[in-house]
PDB file of N, H, CA, C and O in Angstrom:
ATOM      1  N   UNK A   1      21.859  12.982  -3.951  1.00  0.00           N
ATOM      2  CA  UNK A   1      20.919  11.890  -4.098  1.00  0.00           C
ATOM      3  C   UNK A   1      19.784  12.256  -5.047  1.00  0.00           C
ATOM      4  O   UNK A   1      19.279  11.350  -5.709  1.00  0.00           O
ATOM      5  N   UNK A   2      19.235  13.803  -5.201  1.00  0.00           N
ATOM      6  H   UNK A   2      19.645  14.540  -4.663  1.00  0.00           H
ATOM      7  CA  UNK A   2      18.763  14.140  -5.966  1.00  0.00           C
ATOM      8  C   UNK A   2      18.575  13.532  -7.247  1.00  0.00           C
ATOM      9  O   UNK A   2      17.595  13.043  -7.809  1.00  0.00           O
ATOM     10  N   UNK A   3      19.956  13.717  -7.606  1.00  0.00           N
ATOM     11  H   UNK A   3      20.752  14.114  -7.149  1.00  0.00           H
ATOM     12  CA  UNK A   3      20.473  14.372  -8.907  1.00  0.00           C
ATOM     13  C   UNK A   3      20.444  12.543  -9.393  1.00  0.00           C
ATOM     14  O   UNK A   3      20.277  12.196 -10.563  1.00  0.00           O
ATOM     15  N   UNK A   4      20.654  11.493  -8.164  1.00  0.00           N
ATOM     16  H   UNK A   4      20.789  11.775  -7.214  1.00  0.00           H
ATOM     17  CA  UNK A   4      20.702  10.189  -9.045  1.00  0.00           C
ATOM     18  C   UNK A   4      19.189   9.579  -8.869  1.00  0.00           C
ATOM     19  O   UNK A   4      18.774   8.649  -9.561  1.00  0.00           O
ATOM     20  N   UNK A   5      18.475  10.185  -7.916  1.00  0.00           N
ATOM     21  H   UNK A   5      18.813  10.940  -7.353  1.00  0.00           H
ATOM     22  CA  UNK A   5      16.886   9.689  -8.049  1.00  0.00           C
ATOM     23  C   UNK A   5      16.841  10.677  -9.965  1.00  0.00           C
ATOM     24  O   UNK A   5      17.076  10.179 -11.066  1.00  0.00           O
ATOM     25  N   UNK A   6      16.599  11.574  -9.749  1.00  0.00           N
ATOM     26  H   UNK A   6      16.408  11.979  -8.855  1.00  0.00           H
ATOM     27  CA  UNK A   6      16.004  12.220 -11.062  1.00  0.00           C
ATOM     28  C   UNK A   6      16.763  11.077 -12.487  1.00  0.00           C
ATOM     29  O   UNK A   6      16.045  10.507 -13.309  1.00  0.00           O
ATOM     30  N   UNK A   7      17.898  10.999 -12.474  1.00  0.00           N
ATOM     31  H   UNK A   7      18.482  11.462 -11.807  1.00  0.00           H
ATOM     32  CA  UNK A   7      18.558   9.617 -13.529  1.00  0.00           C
ATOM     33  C   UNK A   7      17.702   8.252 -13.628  1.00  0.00           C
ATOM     34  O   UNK A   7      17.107   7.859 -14.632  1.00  0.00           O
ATOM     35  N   UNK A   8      17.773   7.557 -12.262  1.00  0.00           N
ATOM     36  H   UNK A   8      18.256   7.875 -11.447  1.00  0.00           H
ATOM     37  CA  UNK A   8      17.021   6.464 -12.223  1.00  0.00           C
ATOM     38  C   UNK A   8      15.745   6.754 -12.521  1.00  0.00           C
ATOM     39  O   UNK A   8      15.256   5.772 -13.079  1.00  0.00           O
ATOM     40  N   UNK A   9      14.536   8.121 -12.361  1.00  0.00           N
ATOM     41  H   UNK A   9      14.934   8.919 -11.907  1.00  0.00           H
ATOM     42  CA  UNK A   9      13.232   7.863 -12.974  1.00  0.00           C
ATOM     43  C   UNK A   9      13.305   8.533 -14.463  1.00  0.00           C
ATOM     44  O   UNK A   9      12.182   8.565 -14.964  1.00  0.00           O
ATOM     45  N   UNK A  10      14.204   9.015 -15.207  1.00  0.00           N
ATOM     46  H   UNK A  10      15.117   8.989 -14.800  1.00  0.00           H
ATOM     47  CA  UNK A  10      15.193   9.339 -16.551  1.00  0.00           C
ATOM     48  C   UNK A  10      14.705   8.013 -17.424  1.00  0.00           C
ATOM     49  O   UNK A  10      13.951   7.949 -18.395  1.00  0.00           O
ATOM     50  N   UNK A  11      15.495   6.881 -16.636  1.00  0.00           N
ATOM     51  H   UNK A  11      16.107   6.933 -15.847  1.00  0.00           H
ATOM     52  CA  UNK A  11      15.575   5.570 -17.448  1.00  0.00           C
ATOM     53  C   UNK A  11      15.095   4.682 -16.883  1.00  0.00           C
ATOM     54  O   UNK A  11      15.504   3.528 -17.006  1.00  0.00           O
ATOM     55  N   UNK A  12      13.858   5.118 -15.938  1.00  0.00           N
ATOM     56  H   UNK A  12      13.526   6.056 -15.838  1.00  0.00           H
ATOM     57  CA  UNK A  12      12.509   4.623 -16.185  1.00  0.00           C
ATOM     58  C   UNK A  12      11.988   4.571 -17.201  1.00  0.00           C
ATOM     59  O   UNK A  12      11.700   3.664 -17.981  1.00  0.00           O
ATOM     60  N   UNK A  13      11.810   6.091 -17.163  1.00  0.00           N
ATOM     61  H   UNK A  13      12.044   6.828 -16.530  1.00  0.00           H
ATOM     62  CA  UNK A  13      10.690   6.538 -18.406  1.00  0.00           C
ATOM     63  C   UNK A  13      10.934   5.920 -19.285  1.00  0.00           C
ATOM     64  O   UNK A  13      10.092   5.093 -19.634  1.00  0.00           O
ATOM     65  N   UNK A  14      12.134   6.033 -20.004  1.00  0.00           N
ATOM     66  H   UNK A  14      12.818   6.705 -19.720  1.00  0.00           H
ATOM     67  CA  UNK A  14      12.713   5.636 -21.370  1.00  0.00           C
ATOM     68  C   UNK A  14      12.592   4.242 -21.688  1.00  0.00           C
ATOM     69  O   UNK A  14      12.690   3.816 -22.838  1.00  0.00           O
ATOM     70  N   UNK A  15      12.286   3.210 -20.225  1.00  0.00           N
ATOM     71  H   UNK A  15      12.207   3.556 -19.291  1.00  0.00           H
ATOM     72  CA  UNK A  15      12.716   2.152 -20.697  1.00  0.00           C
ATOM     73  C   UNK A  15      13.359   1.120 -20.882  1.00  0.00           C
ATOM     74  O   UNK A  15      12.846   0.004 -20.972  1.00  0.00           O
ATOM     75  N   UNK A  16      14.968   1.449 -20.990  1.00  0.00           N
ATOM     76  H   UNK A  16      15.385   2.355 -20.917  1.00  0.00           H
ATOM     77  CA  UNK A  16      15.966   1.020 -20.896  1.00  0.00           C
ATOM     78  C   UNK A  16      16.556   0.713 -19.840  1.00  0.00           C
ATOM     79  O   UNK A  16      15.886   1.340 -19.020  1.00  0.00           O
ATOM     80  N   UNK A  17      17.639  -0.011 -19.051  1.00  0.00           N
ATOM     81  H   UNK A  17      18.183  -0.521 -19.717  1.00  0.00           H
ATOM     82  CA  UNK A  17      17.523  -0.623 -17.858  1.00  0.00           C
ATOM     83  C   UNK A  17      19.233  -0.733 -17.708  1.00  0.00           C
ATOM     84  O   UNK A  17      19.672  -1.748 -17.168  1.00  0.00           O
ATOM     85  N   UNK A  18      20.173   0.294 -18.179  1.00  0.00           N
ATOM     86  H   UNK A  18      19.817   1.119 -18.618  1.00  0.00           H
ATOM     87  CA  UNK A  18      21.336   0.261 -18.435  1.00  0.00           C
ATOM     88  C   UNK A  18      21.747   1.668 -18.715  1.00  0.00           C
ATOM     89  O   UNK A  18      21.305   2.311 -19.667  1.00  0.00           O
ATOM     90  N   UNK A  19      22.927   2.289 -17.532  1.00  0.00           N
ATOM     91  H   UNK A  19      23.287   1.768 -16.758  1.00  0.00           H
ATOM     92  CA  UNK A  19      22.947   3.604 -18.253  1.00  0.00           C
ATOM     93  C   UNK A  19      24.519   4.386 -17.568  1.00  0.00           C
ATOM     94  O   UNK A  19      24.695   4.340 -16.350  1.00  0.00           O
ATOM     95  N   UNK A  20      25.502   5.025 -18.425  1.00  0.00           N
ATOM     96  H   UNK A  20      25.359   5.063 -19.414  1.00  0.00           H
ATOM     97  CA  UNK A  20      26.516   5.350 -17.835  1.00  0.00           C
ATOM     98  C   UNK A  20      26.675   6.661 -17.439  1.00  0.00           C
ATOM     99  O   UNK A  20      26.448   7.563 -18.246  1.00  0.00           O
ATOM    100  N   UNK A  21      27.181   6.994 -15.843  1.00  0.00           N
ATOM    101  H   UNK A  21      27.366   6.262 -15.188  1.00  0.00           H
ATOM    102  CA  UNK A  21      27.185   8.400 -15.545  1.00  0.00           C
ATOM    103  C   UNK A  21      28.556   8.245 -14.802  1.00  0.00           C
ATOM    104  O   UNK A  21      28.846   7.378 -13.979  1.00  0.00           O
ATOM    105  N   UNK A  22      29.407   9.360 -15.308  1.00  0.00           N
ATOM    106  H   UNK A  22      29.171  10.065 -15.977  1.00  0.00           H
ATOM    107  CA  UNK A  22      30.558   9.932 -14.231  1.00  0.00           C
ATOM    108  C   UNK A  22      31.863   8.260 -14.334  1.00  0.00           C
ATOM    109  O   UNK A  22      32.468   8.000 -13.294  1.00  0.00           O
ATOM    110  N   UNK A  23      32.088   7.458 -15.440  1.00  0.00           N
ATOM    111  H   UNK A  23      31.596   7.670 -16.285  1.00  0.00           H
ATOM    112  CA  UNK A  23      32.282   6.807 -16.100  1.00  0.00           C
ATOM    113  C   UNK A  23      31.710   4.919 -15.284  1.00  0.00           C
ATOM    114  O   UNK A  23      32.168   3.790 -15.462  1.00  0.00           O
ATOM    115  N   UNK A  24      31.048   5.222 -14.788  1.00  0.00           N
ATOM    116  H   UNK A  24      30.676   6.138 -14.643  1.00  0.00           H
ATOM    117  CA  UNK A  24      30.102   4.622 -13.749  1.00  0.00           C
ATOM    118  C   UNK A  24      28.972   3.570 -14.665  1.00  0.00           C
ATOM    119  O   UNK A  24      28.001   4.172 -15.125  1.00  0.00           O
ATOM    120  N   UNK A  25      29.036   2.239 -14.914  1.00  0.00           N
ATOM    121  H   UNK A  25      29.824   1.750 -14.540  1.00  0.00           H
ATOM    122  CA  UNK A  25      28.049   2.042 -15.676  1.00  0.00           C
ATOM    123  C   UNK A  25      26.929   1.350 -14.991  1.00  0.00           C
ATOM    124  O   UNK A  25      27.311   1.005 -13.873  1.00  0.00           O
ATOM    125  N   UNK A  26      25.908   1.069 -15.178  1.00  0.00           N
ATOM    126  H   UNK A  26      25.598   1.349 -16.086  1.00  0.00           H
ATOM    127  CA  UNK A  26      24.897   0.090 -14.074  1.00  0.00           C
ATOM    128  C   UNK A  26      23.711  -0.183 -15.087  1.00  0.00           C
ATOM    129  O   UNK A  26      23.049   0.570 -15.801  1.00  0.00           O
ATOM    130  N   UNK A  27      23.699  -1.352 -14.905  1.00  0.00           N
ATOM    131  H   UNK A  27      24.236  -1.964 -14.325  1.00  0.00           H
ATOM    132  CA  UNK A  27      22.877  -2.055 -15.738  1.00  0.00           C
ATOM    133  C   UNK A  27      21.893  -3.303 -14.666  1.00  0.00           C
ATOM    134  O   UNK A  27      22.244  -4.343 -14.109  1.00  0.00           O
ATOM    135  N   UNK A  28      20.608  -2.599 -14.743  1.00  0.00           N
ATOM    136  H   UNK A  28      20.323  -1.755 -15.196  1.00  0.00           H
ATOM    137  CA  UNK A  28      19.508  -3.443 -13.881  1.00  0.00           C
ATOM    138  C   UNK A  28      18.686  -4.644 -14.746  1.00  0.00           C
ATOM    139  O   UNK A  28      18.207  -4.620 -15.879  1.00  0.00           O
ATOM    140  N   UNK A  29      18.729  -5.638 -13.780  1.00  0.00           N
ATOM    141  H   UNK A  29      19.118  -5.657 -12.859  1.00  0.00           H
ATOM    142  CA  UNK A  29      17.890  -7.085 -14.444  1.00  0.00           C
ATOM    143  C   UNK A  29      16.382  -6.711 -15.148  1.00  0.00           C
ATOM    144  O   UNK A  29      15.958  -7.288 -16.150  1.00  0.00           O
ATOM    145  N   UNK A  30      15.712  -5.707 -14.473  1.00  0.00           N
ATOM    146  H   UNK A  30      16.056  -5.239 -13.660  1.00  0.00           H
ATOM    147  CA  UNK A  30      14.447  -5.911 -14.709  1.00  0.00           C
ATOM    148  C   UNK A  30      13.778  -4.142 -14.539  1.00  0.00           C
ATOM    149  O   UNK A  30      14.223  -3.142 -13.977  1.00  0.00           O
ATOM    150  N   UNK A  31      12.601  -4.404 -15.284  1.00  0.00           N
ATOM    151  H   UNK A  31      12.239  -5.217 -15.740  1.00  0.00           H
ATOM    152  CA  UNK A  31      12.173  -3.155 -14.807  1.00  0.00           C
ATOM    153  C   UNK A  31      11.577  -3.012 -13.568  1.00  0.00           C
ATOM    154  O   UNK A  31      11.366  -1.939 -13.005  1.00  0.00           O
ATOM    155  N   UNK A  32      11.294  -4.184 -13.129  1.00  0.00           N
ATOM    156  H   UNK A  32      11.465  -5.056 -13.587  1.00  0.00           H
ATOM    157  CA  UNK A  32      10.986  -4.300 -11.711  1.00  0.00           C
ATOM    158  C   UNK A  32      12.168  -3.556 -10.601  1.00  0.00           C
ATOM    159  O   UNK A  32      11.970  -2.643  -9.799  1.00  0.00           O
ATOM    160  N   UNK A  33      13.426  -4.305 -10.889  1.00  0.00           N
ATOM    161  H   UNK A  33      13.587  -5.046 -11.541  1.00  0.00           H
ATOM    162  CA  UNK A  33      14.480  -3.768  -9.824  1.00  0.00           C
ATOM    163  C   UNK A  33      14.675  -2.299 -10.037  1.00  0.00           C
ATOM    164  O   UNK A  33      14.807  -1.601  -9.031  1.00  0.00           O
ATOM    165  N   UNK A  34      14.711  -1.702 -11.309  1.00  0.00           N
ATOM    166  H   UNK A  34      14.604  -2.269 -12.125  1.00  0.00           H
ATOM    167  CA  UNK A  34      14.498  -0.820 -11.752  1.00  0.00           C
ATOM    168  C   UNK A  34      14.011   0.382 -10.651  1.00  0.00           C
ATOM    169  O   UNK A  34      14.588   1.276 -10.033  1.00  0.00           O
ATOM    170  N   UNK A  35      12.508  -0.151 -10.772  1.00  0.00           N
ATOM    171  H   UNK A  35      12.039  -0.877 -11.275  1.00  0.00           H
ATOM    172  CA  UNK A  35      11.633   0.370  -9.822  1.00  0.00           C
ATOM    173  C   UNK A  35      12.113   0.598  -8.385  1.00  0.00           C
ATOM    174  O   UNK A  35      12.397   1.653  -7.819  1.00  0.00           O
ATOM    175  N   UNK A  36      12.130  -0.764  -7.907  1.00  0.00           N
ATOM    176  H   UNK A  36      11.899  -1.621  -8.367  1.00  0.00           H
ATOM    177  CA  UNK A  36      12.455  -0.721  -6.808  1.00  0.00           C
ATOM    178  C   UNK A  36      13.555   0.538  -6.225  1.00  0.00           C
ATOM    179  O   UNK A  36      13.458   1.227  -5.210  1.00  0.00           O
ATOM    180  N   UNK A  37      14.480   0.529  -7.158  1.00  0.00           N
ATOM    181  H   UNK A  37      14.559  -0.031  -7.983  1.00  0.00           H
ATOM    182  CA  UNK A  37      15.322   1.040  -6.759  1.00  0.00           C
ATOM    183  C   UNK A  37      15.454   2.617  -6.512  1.00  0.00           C
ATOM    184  O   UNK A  37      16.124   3.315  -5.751  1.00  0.00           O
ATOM    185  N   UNK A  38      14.486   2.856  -7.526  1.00  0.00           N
ATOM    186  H   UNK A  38      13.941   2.289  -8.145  1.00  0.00           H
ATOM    187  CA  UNK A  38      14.063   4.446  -7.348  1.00  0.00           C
ATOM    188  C   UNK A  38      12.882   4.686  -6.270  1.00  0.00           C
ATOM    189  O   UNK A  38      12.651   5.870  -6.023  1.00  0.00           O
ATOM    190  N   UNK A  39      12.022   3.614  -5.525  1.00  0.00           N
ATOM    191  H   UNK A  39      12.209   2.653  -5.725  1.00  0.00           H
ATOM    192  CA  UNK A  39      11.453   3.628  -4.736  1.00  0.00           C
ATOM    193  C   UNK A  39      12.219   3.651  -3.493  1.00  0.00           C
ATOM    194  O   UNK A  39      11.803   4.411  -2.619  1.00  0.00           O
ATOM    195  N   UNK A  40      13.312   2.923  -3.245  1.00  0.00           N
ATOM    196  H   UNK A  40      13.650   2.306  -3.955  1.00  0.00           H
ATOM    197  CA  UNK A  40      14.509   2.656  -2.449  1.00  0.00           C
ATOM    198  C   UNK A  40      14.899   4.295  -2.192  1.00  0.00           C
ATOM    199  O   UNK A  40      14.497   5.070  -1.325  1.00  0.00           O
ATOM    200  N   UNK A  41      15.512   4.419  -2.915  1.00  0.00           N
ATOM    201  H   UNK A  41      15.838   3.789  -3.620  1.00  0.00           H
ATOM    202  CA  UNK A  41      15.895   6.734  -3.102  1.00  0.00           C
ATOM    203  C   UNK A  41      15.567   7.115  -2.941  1.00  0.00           C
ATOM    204  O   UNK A  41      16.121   7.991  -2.276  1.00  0.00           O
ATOM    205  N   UNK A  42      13.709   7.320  -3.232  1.00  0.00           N
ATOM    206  H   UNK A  42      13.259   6.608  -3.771  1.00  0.00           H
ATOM    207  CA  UNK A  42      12.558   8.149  -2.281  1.00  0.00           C
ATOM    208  C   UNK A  42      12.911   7.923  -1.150  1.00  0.00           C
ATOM    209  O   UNK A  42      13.276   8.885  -0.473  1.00  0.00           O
ATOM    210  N   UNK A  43      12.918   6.790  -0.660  1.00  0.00           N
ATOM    211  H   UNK A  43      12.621   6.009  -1.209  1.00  0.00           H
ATOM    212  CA  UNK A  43      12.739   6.542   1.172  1.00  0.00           C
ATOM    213  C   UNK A  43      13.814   7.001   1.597  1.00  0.00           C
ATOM    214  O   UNK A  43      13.794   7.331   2.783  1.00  0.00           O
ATOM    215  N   UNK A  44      15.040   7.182   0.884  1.00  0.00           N
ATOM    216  H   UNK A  44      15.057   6.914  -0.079  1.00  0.00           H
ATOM    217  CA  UNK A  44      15.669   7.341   1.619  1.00  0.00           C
ATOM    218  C   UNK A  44      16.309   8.950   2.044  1.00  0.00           C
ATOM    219  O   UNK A  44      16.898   9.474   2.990  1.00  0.00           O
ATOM    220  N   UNK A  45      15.636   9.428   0.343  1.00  0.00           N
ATOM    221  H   UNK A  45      15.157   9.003  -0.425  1.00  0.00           H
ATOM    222  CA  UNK A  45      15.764  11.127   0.299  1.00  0.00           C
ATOM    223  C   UNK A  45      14.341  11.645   1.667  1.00  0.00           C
ATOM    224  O   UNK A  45      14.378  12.715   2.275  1.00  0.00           O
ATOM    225  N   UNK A  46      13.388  10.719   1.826  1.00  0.00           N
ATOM    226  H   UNK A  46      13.359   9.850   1.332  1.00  0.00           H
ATOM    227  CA  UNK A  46      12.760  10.989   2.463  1.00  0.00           C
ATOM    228  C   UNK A  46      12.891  10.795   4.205  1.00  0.00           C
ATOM    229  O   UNK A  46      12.291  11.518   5.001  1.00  0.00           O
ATOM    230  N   UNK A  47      13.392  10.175   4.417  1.00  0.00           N
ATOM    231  H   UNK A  47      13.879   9.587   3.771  1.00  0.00           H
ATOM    232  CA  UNK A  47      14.370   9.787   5.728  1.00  0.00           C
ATOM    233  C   UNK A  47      15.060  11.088   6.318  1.00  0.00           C
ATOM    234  O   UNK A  47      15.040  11.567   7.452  1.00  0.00           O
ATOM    235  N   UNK A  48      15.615  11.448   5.262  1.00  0.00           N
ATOM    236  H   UNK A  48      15.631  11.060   4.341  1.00  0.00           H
ATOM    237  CA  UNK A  48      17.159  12.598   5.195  1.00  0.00           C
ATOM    238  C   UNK A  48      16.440  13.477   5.984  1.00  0.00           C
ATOM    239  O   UNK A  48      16.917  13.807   7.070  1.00  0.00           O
ATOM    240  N   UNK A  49      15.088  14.027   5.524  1.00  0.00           N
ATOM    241  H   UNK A  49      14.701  13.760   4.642  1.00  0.00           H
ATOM    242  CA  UNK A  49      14.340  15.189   5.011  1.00  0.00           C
ATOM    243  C   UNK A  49      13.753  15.281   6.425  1.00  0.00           C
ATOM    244  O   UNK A  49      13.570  16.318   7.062  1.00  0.00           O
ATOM    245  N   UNK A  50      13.471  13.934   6.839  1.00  0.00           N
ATOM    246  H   UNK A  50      13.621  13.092   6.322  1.00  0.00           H
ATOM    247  CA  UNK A  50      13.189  14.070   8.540  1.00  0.00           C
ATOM    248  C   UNK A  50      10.906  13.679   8.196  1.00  0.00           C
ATOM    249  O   UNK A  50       9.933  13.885   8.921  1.00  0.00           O
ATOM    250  N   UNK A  51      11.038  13.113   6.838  1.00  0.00           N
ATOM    251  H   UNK A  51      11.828  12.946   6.248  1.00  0.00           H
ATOM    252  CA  UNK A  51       9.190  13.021   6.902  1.00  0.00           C
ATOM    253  C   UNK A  51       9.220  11.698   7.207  1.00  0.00           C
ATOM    254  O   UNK A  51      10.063  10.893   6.808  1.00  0.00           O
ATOM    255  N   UNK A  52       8.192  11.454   7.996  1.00  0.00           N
ATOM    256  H   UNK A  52       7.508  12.107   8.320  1.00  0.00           H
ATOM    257  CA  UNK A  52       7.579   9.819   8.223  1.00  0.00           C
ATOM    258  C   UNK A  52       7.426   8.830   6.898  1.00  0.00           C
ATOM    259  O   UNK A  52       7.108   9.403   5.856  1.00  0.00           O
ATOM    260  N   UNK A  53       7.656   7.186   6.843  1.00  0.00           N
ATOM    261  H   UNK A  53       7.914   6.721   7.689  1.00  0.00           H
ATOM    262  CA  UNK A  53       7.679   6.542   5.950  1.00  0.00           C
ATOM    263  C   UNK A  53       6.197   6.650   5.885  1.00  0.00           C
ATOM    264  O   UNK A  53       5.399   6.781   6.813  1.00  0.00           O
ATOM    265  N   UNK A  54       5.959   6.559   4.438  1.00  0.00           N
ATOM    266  H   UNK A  54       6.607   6.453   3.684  1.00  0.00           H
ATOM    267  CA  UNK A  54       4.450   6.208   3.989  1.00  0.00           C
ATOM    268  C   UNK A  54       4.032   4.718   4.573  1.00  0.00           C
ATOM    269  O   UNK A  54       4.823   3.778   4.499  1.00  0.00           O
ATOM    270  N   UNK A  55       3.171   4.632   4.959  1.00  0.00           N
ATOM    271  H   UNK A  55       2.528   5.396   5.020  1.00  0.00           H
ATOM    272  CA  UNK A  55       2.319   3.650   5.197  1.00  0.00           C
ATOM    273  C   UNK A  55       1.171   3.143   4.386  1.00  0.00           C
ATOM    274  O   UNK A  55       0.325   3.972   4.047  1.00  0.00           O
ATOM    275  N   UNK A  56       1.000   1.685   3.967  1.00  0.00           N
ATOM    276  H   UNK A  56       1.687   1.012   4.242  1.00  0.00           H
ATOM    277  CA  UNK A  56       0.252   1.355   3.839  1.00  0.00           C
ATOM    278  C   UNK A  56      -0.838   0.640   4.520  1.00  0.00           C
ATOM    279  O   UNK A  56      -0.670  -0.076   5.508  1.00  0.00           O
ATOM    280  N   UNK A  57      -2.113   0.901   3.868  1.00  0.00           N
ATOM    281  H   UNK A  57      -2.249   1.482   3.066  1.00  0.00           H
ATOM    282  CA  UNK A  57      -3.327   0.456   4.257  1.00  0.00           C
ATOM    283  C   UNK A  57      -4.237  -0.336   3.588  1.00  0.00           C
ATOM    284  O   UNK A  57      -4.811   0.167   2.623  1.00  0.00           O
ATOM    285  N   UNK A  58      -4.560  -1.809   3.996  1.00  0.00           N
ATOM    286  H   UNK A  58      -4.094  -2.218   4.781  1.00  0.00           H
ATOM    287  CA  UNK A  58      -5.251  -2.724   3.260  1.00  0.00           C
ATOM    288  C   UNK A  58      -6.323  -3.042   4.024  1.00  0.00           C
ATOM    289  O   UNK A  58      -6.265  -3.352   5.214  1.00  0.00           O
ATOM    290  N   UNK A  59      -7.694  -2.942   3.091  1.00  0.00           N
ATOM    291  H   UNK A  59      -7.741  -2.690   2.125  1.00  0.00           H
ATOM    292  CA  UNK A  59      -8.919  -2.973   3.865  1.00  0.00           C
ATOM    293  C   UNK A  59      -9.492  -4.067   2.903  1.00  0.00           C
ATOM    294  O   UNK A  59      -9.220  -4.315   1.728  1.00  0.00           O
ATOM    295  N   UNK A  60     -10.385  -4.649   3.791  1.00  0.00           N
ATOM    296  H   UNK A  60     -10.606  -4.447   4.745  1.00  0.00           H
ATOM    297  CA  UNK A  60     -11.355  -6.059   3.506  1.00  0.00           C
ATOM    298  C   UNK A  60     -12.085  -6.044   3.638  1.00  0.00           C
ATOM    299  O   UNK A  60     -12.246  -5.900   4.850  1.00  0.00           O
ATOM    300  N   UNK A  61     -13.189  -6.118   3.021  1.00  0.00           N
ATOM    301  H   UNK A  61     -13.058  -6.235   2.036  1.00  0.00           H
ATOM    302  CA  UNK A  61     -14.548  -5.993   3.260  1.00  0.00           C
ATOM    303  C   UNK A  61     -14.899  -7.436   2.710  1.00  0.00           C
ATOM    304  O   UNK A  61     -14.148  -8.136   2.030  1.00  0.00           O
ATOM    305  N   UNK A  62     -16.278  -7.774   3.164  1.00  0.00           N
ATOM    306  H   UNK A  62     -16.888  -7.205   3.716  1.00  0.00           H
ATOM    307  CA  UNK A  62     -17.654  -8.297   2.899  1.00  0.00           C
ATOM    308  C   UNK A  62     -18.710  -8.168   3.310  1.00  0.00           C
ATOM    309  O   UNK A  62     -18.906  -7.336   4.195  1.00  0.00           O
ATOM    310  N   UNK A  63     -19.756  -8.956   2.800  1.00  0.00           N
ATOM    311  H   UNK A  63     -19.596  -9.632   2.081  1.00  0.00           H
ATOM    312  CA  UNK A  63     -20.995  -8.658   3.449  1.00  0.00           C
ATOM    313  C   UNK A  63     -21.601  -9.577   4.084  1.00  0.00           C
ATOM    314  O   UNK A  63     -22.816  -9.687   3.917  1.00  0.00           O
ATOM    315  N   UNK A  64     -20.902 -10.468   4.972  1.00  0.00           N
ATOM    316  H   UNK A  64     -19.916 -10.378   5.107  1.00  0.00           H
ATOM    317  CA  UNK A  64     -21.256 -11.070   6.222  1.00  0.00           C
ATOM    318  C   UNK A  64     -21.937 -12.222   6.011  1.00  0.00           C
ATOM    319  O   UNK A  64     -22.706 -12.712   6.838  1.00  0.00           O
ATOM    320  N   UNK A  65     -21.666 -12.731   4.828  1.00  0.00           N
ATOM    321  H   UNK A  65     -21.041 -12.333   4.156  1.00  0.00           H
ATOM    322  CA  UNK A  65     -22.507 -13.722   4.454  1.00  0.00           C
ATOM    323  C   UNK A  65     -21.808 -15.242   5.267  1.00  0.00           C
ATOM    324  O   UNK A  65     -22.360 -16.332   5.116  1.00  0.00           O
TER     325      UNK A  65
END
């Protein structure tokens, strides 16, 4: 899983959104799915690994007016 997270952030970087490995071709809509998808591989290399999902935190403030 490594070895295809390190590919997918490969052709991030680069850009391009289409790429053939092991005669395997995959070609993503967007750089968005793109993303996603290497975000998808973290969680899931991170799962494997036995660490807690990251959490997010959204804070709101004002001043009470």
């Amino acid at each position: 899983m490594t070895e295809r997270l390190d590919r997918l952030r490969a052709l991030l970087a680069t850009g391009r959104r289409a790429a053939e490995s092991k005669g395997e071709k995959v070609e993503f809509r967007s750089d968005a799915e793109l993303a996603a998808a290497v975000s998808d591989l973290e969680r899931q290399i991170a799962a494997q690994a036995g660490k807690p999902p990251a959490r997010v935190v959204y804070i709101n403030s004002s001043k009470g007016t």
